[in-house]
C-alpha positions in Angstrom: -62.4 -52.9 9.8 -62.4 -51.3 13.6 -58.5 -52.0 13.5 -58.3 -50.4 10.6 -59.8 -47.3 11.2 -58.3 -46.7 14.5 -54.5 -47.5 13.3 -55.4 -45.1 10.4 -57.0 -42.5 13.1 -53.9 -43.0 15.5 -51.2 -42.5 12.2 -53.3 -40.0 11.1 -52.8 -37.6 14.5 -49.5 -38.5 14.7 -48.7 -37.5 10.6 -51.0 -34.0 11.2 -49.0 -32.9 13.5 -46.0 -33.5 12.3 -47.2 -31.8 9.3 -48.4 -28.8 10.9 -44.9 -28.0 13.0 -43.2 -28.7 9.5 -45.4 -26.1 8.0 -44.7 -23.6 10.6 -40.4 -24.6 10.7 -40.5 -23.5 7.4 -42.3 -20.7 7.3 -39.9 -19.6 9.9 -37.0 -20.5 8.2 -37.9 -19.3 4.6 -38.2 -15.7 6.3 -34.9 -16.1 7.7 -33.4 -17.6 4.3 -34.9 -14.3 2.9 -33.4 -11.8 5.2 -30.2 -13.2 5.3 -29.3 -13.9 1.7 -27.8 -11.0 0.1 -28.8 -9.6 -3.3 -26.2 -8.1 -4.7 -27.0 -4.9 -7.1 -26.0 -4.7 -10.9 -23.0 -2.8 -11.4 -23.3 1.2 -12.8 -21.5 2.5 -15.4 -18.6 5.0 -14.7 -19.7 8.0 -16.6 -17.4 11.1 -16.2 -18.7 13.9 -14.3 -19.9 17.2 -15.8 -19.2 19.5 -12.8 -16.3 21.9 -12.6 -13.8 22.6 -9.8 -10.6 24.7 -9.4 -9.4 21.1 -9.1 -11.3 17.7 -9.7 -9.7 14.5 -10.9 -11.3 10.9 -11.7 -8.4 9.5 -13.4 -9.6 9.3 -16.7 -7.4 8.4 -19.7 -5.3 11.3 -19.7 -4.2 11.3 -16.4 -0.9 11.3 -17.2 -0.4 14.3 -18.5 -1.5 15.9 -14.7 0.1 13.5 -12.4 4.2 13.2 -12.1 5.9 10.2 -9.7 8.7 11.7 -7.7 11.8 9.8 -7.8 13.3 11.8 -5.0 15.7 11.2 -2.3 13.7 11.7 0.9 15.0 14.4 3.5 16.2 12.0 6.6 18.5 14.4 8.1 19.4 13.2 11.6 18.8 9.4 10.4 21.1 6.8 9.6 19.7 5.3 6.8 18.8 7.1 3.0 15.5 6.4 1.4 14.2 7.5 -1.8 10.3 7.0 -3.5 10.8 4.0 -5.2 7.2 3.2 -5.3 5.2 2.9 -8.4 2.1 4.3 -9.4 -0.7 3.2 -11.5 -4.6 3.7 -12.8 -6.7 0.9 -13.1 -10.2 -0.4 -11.6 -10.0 -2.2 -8.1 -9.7 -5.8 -8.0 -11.6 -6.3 -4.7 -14.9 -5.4 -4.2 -15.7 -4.1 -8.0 -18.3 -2.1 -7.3 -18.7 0.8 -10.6 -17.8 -0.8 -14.2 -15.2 0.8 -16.1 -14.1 3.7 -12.9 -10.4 3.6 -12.4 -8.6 5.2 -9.6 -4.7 5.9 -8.6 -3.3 3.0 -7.3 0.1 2.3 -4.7 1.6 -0.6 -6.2 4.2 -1.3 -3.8 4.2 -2.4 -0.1 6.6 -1.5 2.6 8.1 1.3 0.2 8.0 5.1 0.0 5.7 6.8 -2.8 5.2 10.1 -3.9 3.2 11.5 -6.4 2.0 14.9 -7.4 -0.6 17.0 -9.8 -0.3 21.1 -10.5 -3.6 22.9 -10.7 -4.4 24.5 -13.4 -4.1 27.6 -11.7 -3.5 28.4 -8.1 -5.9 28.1 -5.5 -6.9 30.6 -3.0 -8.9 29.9 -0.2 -8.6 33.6 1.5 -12.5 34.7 1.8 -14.0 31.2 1.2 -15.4 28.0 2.2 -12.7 25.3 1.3 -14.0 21.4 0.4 -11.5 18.9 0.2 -12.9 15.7 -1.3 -11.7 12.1 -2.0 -12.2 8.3 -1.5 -10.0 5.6 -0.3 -10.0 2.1 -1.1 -8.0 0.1 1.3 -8.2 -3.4 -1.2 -5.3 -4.9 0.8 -6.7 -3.3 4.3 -4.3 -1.4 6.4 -1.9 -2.1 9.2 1.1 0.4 9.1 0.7 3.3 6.6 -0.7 6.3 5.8 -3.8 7.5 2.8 -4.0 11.1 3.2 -3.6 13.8 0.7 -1.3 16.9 1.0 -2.1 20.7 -0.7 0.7 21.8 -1.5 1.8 25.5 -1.1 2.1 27.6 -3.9 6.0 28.9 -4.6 8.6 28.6 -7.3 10.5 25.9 -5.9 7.0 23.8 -6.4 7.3 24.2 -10.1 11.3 23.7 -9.9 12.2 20.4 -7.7 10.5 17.1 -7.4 8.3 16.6 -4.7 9.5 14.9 -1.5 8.5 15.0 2.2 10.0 18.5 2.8 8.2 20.4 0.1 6.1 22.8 1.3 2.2 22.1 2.5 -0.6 24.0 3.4 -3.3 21.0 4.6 -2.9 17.3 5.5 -6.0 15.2 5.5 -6.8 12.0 5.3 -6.4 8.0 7.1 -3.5 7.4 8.6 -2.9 3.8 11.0 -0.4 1.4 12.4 0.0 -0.3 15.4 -2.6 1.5 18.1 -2.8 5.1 16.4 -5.6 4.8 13.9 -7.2 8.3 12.9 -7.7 10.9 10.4 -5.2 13.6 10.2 -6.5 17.3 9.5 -3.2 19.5 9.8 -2.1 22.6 8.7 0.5 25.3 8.3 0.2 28.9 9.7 2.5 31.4 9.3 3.2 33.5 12.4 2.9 37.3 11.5 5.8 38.5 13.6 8.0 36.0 12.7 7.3 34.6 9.3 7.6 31.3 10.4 5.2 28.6 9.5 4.4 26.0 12.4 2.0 22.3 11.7 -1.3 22.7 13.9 -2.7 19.4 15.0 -6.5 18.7 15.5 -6.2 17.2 18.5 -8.6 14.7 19.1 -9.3 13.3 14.9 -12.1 10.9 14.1 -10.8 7.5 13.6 -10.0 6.2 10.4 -12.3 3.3 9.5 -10.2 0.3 8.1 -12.8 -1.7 5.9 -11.7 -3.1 1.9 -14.8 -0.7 0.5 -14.4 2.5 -0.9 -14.4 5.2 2.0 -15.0 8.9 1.4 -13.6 11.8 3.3 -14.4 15.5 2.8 -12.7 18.1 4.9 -14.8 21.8 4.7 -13.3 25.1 6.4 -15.8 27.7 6.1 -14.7 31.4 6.2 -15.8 32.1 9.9 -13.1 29.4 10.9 -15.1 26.5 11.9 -14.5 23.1 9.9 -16.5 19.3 9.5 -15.0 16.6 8.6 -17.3 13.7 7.2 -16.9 10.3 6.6 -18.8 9.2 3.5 -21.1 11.8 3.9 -22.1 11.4 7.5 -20.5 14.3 10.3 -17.8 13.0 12.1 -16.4 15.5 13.5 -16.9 19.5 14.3 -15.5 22.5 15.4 -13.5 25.8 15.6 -9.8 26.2 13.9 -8.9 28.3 16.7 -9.9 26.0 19.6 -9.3 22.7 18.2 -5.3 22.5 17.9 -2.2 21.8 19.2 -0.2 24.1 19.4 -3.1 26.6 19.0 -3.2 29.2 16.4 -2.8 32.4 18.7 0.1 32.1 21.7 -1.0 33.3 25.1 -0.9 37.1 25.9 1.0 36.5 28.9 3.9 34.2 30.0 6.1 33.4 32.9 8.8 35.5 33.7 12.0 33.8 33.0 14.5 35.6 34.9 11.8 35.4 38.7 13.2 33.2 40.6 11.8 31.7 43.7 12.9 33.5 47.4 15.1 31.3 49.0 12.7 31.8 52.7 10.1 30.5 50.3 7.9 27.9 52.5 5.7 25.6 50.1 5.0 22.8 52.3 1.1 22.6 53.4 1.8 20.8 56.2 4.4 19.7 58.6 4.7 16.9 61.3 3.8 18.8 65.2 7.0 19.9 66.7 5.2 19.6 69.9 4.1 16.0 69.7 5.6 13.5 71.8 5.3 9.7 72.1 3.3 7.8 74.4 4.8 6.4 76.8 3.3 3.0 76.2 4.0 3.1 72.6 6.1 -0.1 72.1 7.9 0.0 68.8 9.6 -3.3 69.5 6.6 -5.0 69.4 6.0 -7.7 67.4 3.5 -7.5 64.1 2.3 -11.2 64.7 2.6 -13.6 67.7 1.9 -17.6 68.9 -1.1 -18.5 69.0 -0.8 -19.7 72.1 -4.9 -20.7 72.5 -4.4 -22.8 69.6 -4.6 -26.5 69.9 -3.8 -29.9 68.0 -6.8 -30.7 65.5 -7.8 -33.7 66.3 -7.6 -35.3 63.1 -3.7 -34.3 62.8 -1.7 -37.2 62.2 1.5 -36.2 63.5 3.5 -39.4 63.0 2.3 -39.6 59.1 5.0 -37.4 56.8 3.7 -35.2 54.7 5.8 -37.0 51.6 6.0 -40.6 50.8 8.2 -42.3 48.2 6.1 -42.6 44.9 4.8 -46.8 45.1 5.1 -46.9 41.3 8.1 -45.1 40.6 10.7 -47.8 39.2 14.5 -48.0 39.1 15.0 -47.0 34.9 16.5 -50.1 33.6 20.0 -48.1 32.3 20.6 -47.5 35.9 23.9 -48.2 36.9 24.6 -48.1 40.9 28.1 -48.2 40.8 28.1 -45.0 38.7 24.7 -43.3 39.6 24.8 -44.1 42.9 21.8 -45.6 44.8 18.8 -45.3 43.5 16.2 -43.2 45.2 12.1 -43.2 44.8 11.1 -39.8 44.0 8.3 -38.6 46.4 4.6 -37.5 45.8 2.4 -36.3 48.6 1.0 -38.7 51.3 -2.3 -39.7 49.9 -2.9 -40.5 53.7 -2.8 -36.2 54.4 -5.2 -35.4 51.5 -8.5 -35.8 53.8 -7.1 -34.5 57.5 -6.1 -31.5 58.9 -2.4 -32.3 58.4 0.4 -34.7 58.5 3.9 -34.5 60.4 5.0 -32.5 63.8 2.5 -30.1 64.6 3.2 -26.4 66.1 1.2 -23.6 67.1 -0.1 -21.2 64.4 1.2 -17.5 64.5 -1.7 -14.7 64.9 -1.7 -10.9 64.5 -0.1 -8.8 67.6 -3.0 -6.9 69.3 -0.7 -4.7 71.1 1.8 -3.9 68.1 1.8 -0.1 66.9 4.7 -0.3 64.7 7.2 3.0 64.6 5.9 6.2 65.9 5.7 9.2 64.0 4.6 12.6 64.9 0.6 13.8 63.2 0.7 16.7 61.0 -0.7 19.8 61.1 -1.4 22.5 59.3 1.9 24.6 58.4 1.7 28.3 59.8 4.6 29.5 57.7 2.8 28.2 54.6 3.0 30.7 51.6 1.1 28.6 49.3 2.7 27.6 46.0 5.0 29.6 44.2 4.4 30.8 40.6 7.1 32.5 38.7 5.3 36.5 38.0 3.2 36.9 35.0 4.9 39.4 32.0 3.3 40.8 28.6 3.8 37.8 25.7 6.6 39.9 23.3 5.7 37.6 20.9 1.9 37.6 21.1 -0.2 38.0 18.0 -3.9 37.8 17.1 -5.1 35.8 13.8 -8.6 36.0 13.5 -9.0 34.6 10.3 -6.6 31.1 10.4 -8.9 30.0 7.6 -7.2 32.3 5.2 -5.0 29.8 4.2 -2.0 30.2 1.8 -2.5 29.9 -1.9 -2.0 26.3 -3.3 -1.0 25.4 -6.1 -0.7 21.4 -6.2 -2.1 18.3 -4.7 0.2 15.4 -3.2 0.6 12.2 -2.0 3.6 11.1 -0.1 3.2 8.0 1.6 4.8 4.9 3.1 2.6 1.8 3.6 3.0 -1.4 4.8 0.1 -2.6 2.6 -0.6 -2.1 -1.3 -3.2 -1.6 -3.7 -4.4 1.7 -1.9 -6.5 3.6 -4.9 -7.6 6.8 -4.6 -10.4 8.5 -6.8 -12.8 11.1 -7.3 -10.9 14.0 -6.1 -12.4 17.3 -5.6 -10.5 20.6 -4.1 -12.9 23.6 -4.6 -15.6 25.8 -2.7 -19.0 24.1 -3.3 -20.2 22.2 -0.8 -23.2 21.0 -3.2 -21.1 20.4 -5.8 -18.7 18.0 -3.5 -21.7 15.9 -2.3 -23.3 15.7 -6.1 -19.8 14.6 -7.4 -20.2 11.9 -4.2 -23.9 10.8 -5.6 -22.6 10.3 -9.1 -19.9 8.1 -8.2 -19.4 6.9 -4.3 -22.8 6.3 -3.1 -24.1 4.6 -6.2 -20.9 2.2 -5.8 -20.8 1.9 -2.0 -23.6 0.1 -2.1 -22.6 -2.4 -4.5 -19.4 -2.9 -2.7 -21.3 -3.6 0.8 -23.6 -6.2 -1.0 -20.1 -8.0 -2.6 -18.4 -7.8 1.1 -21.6 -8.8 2.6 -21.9 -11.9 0.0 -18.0 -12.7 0.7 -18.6 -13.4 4.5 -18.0 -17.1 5.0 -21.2 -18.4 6.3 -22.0 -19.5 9.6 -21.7 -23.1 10.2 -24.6 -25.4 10.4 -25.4 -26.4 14.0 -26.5 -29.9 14.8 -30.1 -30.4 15.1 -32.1 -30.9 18.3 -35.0 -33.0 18.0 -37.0 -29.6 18.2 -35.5 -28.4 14.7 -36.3 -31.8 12.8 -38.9 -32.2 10.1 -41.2 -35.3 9.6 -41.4 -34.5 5.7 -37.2 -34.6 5.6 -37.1 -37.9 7.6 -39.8 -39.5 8.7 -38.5 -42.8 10.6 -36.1 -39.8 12.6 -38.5 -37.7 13.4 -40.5 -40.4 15.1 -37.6 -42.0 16.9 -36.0 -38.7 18.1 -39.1 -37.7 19.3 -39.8 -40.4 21.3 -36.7 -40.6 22.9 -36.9 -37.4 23.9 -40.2 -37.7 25.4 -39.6 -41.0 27.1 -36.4 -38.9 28.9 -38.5 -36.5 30.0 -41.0 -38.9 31.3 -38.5 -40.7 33.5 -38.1 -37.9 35.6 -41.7 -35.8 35.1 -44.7 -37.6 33.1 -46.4 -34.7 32.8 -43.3 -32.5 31.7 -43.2 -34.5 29.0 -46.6 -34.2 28.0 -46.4 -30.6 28.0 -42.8 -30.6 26.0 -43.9 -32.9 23.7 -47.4 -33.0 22.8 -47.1 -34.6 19.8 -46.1 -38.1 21.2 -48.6 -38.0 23.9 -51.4 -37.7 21.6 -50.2 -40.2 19.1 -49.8 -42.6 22.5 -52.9 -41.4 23.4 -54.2 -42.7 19.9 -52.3 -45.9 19.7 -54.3 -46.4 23.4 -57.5 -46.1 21.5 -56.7 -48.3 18.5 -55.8 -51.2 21.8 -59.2 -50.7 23.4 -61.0 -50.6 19.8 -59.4 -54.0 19.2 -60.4 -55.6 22.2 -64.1 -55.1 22.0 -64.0 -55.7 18.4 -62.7 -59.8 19.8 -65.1 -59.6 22.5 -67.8 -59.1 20.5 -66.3 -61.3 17.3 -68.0 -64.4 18.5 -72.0 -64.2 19.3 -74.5 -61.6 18.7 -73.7 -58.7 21.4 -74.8 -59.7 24.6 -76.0 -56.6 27.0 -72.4 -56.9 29.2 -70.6 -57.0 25.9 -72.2 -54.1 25.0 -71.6 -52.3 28.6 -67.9 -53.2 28.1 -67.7 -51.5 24.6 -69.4 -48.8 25.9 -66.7 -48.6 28.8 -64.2 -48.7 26.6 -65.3 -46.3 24.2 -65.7 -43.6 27.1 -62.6 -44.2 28.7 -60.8 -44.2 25.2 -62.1 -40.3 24.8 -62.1 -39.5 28.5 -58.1 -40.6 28.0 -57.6 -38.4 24.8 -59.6 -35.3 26.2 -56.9 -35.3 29.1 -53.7 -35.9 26.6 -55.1 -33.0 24.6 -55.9 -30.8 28.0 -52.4 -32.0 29.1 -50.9 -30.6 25.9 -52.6 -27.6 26.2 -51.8 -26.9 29.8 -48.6 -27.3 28.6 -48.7 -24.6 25.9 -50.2 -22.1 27.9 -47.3 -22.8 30.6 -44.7 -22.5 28.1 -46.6 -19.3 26.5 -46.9 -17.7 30.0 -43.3 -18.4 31.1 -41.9 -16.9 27.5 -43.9 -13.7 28.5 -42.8 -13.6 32.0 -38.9 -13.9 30.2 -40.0 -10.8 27.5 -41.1 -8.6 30.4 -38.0 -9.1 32.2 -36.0 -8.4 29.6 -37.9 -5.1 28.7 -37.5 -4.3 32.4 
């Protein structure tokens, strides 16, 4: 019956523990299943909008009647090569990322092709006096590599109502993504018209926000507020700041002065700084003949140099190929490796001195320089009065539109663009965005989120296993691993793995207990009987008090050495 209970008291430790780090494994790893696994949201219902704007389109059922494909030839005057916009259009709900039931958007249907595509407003557009907001979203399903996804307003004029649109129609503002290759940004241009000249001229921002190349929907909005200052956001969030008449290249007002074209620089001009001293001589010792390096000649032999060894050998195991004819390939020759003899010495084969640098060489004089007396400084051509100067004060007045446009070539398909507003509401623009882009958005993260392949499983250490998932394992693994750490540090292993030092510690006690249980089988007890199972007994518990102290030693080591590694790292 002592056997008994001490095998079930030695299983018993071993089994709690077990138990215990199983509980706490997947405590651990339930929270991390619970973080990591993505919910993804139920889908809303597209519900058209009920706000007004000089111009806002969802593509509803009657698109159709607003929207006309151009089937122009494009303008590609100095190029070899014609083009025309064969690309086709259509409205339907995305196929990637799904992320609003039932909302359709204008889709590019065609890669690697030119498209164009245009809407009139219901009545022209005039910004003159007002803040402008310029809203839409772009769903790159196919990505993007080499194309553009910006939008064009389109100048109000006859020709607009008389020709097909095309690349040289008339615009007022470009905005929108725009990528291939290295340039990835988004494009804010637009067209002033010089006062003195009538001539309109494309202002650049000059350093654009990039574009952000992702399969979700992606909304840009573009305001211009009347005191000339602009934001351009990038679903919702401020991207980019600043001033219409500091932000662009060329900027909107030329300078007020210019160079003089017709000054001309004196011929007596002197512009160089400094000059080499016209008084300077060279030494007399200067030797330009001089050598850069020279023998060595305080070298000697290493003594390990073996100078009748070559530094090649024929290669022992190269053989004559069997097709080898000597009459027509001549003899045959061994190619050579390096003598295996040289690998470990100093050298192989005659020996000669080594070169060093020349201590007395100076190389080629040349005269110092020195400040040039005669120096007038730089020469700058006279300023004059701009004659074609002009101030614009208000470059935010922008010409009337009268139409929206895209005209685009792409690399990639299945661009859709949706939920376009072109008006002077700020509020309205980002209540139009809660109705339909951020209540989709986040659908479409979740379903990108969900498509990431997951990461694969790592193999387990002996650390990760779980005595509930397989016992017999768990047992073996860890004892290797604590009889591997033993070899080298006994009490290493104690602290790494406690768990098998106070099952040992255990199985030690179950010995002990069966021992005195044979001594004292036979005959009544005897008092040295009874000393020895009192022994035993002590030293049984004096043995498991140190496993446990051992064990928890080794936790506080472990605990203190993962805090010495936090504060570092917080340091």
């Amino acid at each position: 019956m002592r056997f008994n209970i001490a095998a079930a008291t030695s299983a018993a430790l071993l089994v709690s523990g077990a138990y215990a780090e199983d509980a706490k494994k997947e405590e651990t790893s339930s929270s991390s299943v619970a973080e990591a696994s993505t919910v993804v949201p139920e889908l809303p219902t597209f519900t058209p909008t009920k706000l007004k704007a000089p111009f806002l389109e969802q593509f509803t059922d009657d698109w159709e009647k607003r929207w006309k494909p151009s089937h122009a030839k494009k303008d590609t005057t100095g190029q070899d090569e014609e083009w025309a916009y064969v690309g086709e259009w259509a409205v339907e709900e995305p196929t990637v990322y799904k992320g609003m039931e039932g909302d359709k958007g204008l889709v590019v249907k065609n890669a690697a092709a030119h498209h164009a595509i245009s809407a009139k407003f219901p009545k022209k557009i005039d910004p003159k006096g007002k803040t402008l907001v310029v809203q839409y979203e772009v769903k790159l399903q196919n990505g993007l590599e080499c194309g553009g996804a910006y939008l064009k307003l389109l100048r109000e004029n006859k020709a607009l109502h008389q020709e097909e649109f095309s690349n040289t129609t008339p615009y007022v503002i470009m905005f929108g993504p725009d990528k291939c290759g290295h340039t990835n940004k988004v494009h804010f241009i637009f067209n002033h018209k010089n006062p003195k000249t009538g001539k309109y001229e494309e202002k650049h921002l000059t350093s654009p926000p990039t574009a952000k190349i992702v399969k979700t929907t992606e909304l840009y909005t573009l305001i211009v507020h009347p005191n000339n200052t602009y934001v351009i956001q990038q679903n919702g969030e401020e991207a980019k700041t600043g001033s219409l008449l500091e932000d662009f290249s060329p900027s909107v007002n030329p300078d007020k002065e210019i160079d003089d074209p017709k000054d001309k620089k004196p011929e007596d001009w002197v512009d160089e700084a400094r000059i080499p001293d016209p008084d300077a001589k060279k030494p007399d010792d200067w030797d330009e003949d001089a050598p850069y390096e020279i023998v060595d000649e305080e070298a000697t032999m290493p003594d390990d140099w073996l100078v009748d060894e070559p530094t090649t050998v024929p290669d022992p195991e190269a053989q004559k190929p069997e097709d080898w004819d000597d009459e027509e390939d001549g003899d045959w020759i061994a190619p050579t490796v390096p003598n295996p003899k040289c690998a470990d010495v100093a050298g192989c084969g005659p020996w000669t001195k080594p070169m060093k640098k020349n201590p007395d060489y100076k190389g080629k004089w040349t005269a110092p320089y020195i400040d040039n007396p005669a120096y007038k400084g730089v020469w700058a051509p006279r300023k004059i009065k701009n004659p074609d100067y002009f101030e614009d004060k208000t470059p935010a007045n922008f010409e009337p539109m009268g139409a929206i446009g895209f005209e685009i070539w792409t690399m990639q398909n299945n661009i859709l663009f949706d939920n376009i507003y072109i008006g002077n509401s700020v509020e309205d623009a980002r209540k139009l965005a809660q109705e339909t882009f951020f209540k989709k958005h986040k659908v479409e993260e979740a379903l990108e989120q969900a498509d990431k392949p997951k990461e694969e499983e790592k193999p387990a250490s002996p650390n990760d296993l779980k005595f509930t998932e397989d016992p017999v394992k768990y047992v073996k693994e860890k004892l290797d691993l604590f009889i591997t750490i033993a070899k080298s540090d006994p009490i290493e292993a104690v602290k790494f793995v406690p768990e098998v030092a106070g099952g040992l510690a255990a199985v030690l006690v179950t010995i002990l207990a069966v021992l005195a249980s044979v001594i004292s089988a036979g005959s009544s007890p005897a008092p040295a009987a009874k000393k020895v199972a009192k022994d035993v007994k002590e030293a049984a518990k004096d043995a498991k008090d140190k496993v446990a102290s051992a064990a928890a030693s080794g936790a506080e080591a472990v605990k203190g050495e993962a805090t010495k590694r936090s504060t570092r790292s917080q340091s």
